[in-house]
Every structure is written in C-alpha cells, then in structure tokens.
C-alpha positions, 0 to 999 in steps of 0.5 A: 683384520679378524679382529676387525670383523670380530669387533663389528659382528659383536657390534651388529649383534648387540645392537639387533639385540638391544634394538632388533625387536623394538624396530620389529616393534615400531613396524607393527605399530605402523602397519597396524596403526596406519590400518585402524586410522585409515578405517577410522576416517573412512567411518568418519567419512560416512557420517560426515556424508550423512550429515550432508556437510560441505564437501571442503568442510569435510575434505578439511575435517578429514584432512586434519584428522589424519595429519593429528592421527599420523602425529600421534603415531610417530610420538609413539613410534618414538616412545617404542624406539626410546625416543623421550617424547616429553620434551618432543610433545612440549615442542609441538604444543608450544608450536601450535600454541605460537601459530595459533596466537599468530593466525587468530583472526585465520582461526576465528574465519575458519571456526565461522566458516565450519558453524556456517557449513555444520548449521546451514543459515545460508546456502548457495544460490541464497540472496542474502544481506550481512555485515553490510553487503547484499548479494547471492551466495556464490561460494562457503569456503573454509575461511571466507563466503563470496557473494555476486552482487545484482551488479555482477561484483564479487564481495568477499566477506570473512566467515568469522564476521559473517558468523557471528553477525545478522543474517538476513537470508531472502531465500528461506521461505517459499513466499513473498510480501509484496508492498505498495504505497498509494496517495490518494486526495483527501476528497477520496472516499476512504471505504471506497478506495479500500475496496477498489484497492482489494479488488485490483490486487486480489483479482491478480492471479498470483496473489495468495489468499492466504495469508490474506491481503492488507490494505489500510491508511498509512500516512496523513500526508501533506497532500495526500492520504497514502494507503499501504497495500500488502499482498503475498506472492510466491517466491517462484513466481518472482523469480520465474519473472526476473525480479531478483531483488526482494525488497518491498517496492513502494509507489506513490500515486498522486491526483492532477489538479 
C-alpha cells in the first residue's frame, strides 16, 4: 500500500513538475490575453461608432474579430502546454479554405453587403432602381437588401449583385426635374405657345428659378408639334404631396377638329 502511494506522489510530483508551470503559464496567458483582446474590440468598437457604420455590420465585425482572436488564443494556449499546433493550424486553414470554396456565392453577398454599409450609395428610406427592381430601401442586411415596392411587395435582392451593379438612388439629391410633353397643331405659333408655356409653369409657386425652366419643340409629329417642358421642383415638395414615384410624367395634349 505505501508502496502504492509512493509511486503516485512521485507521479503527481512529476508531472507539477514537468507541467506545473506550463499550466500557471497558459492561465496567465488566458486572463491577460482575454484582457487585451476585450480592450481591443472596445477601440474598435469607437472607431467603428465613429465611423457611424451599420449597427449589424459592426455587431458582425465585431463579432468576427473576437471569434479570430480567441482562436489565436487557444493555438497559443496550445503551443505554451506542448501542443504541436502546425498540424492544428493546417487543419483550420484547410477547413476555412473548404467552407470558403463552398459558400462562394454567401461570401461574395456578404462582401457586397459591407461595401454597401462602409461606402453608402444607398441608405434606408431610398427609392431606389437596381438589377432590375424599383423600390424603397427597407433593410441592408449583412448578405441581402429588402426593398418595399410602391405596391406594398417586398423584393429581396443579394448584395453582392446589388454591389456590383447600377444603382440609381431617386433620393440623393434635394430636387427634381419634372417633365411635361405638349402637342399642340401645326397652325400653333411656336413663339407664342413657348411663352405661354413659361408663363404657366413659371408662375407655380414650387417651381424653381434655378436651375431654370426649359420649354422647346421636341418632336414633329404626325399631328402635332410636341413641345417638352422642363421645370425643377423640390423634392419635399413631392414628397409632402404624395407622389412617391419620381419618374418623369409626360402628357399629351392634342387640338379637337
């Protein structure tokens, strides 16, 4: 029985030996290691604030940032115990290596979705036009934008398309180029109707005197002499009136008999 004992107090003193002060080692490292990376995302945190980023952009930044950095942590951790941590880091390179191959098209969503947050072209509450669709920008997530249609329909489109195609943002500017169209008959007086048509338009209240107001013949048609008519608005006005849909409107009027 002492014999017994003996022979596991050598054991348990051997190993606090061999191992005692590697463990005290990997503690230290933890506590301060968990220290300086949870220093470190809170002053990425304020310059991510700064930057007045997403607030799911920067939770994912975050997010990922601290997942690498506890990684590290634990190879080192590792590497302090005697942990070979080559073979453990080629491990992990060619996982991330097979998911990366296998959610390509995730990955490339998810790097139009952070040019989109970090760059801006478009921004919630924009009516906007892209990869075909029109529509209100209603959310920028991470790997997709929602748009709400003037129709009330939600169209859900990639960001990595929407990224990297046009976008035409109706929102941008502060104003708005109206357009008319007028046919009038080929009898008309072509001075005359040009002023009468700058009389009318100019006379509006919400029509801008700069940039100023273009009225000119358009188009010989079969039966009329059309006149296009161009006059600048503000976009608040539009909005405070209803009219959600900027595009130009064009109306033809033509002469009975």
């Amino acid at each position: 029985m002492d014999k017994n004992l003996d022979y596991w107090i050598d054991q348990a003193i051997g190993f606090a030996t061999t191992y005692g002060l590697k463990i005290i080692g990997a503690i230290v490292i933890w506590i301060v290691g968990s220290w300086i990376i949870k220093k470190l995302l809170k002053a990425v945190r304020k310059i991510l604030d700064k930057g007045h980023y997403e607030e799911s952009l920067k939770k994912f930044l975050l997010n990922l940032m601290s997942a690498l950095l506890k990684v590290l942590l634990v190879i080192t951790l590792l590497g302090t115990l005697g942990v070979p941590t080559t073979s453990f880091a080629a491990v992990i390179a060619a996982a991330g290596l097979a998911i990366g191959l296998a959610l390509q098209g995730s990955l490339g969503n998810f790097a139009g979705g952070v040019l989109l947050m970090i760059f801006k072209p478009i921004k919630i509450g924009d009516f906007i036009e892209a990869q075909g669709e029109s529509g209100t920008v209603k959310e920028i997530e991470i790997f997709t934008t929602k748009l709400n249609t003037t129709d009330n329909k939600e169209i859900i489109i990639p960001n990595g398309a929407l990224s990297n195609g046009n976008i035409v943002n109706y929102s941008t500017e502060d104003t708005r180029r109206v357009d008319f169209t007028f046919g009038v008959g080929y009898d008309s007086d072509i001075k005359k109707t040009k002023d009468v048509l700058f009389g009318v338009v100019n006379s509006h209240p919400l029509v801008l005197k700069d940039p100023a107001t273009a009225v000119n013949v358009s188009e010989l048609a079969d039966s009329s002499i059309n006149f296009f008519t161009r006059a600048w608005v503000k976009k608040e006005a539009l909005d405070a009136a209803g009219i959600d849909i900027p595009y130009p409107h064009q109306v033809e009027i033509h002469k009975e008999g």
